[in-house]
N, C-alpha and C positions, 0 to 999 in steps of 0.2 A: 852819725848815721848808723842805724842797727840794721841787719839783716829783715828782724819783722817789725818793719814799722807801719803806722795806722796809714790804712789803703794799699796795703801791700795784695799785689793777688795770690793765691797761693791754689794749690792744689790737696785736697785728703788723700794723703796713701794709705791710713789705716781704719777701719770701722767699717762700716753699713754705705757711708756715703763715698768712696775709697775710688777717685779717678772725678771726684764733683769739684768744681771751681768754690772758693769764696774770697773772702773779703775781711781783712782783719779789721775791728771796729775799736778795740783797746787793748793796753798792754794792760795785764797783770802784774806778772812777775816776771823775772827770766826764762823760766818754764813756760809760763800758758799765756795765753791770749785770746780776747774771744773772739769770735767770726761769724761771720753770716752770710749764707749765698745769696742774697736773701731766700728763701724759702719756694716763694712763687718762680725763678728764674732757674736753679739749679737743684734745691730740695735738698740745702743745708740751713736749716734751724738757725737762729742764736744762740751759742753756747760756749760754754769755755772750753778749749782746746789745746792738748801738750803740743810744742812747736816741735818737738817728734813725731807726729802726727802728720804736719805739713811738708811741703814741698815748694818752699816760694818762687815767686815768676819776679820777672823784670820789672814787668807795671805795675805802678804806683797809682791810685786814684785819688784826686784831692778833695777828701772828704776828711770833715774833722771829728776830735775823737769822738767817742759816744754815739756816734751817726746812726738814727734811725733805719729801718730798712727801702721806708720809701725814695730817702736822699741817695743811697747806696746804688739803689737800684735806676735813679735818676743818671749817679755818674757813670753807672757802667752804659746804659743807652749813648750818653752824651762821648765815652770814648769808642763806642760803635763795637762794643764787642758783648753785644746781647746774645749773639746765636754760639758765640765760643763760650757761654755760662750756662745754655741748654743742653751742650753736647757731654757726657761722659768721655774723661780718656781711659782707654784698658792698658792695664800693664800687664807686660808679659816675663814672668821670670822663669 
């Protein structure tokens, strides 16, 4: 079991979208993986991502790898946390 494994939630701490929810969708390498908020629910793109970049959460969503965004977006409804992938979190340092 890895730390970011596929359906993992995570958070962006670094870039443009930096406090948005997603969704890891595959592993790359040890370094990166790609993610997707999907777009329409948080306003993270598909793309690849250094796992420097994230902040993983506890939940897990069971989606398999390569998952579309319409399935992604299916599972986050179905674990009832659609309005916690609308909200931004601020960090304050």
């Amino acid at each position: 079991m890895n730390l970011y494994d596929i359906g993992r939630i995570c958070v962006k701490v670094v870039g443009r979208e930096t406090g948005s929810h997603c969704v890891i969708v595959e592993i790359t390498d040890d370094s990166y993986v790609v993610i997707t908020g999907p777009k329409n629910l948080s306003g993270v793109r598909r793309r690849n991502c250094n796992t420097r970049h994230l902040e993983p959460l506890e939940t897990v969503l069971p989606i398999s790898k390569g998952a579309d965004d319409e399935s992604v977006a299916k599972a986050i409804e179905e674990a009832g946390l659609t309005d916690k992938f609308r909200q931004k979190i601020r960090f304050e340092f």
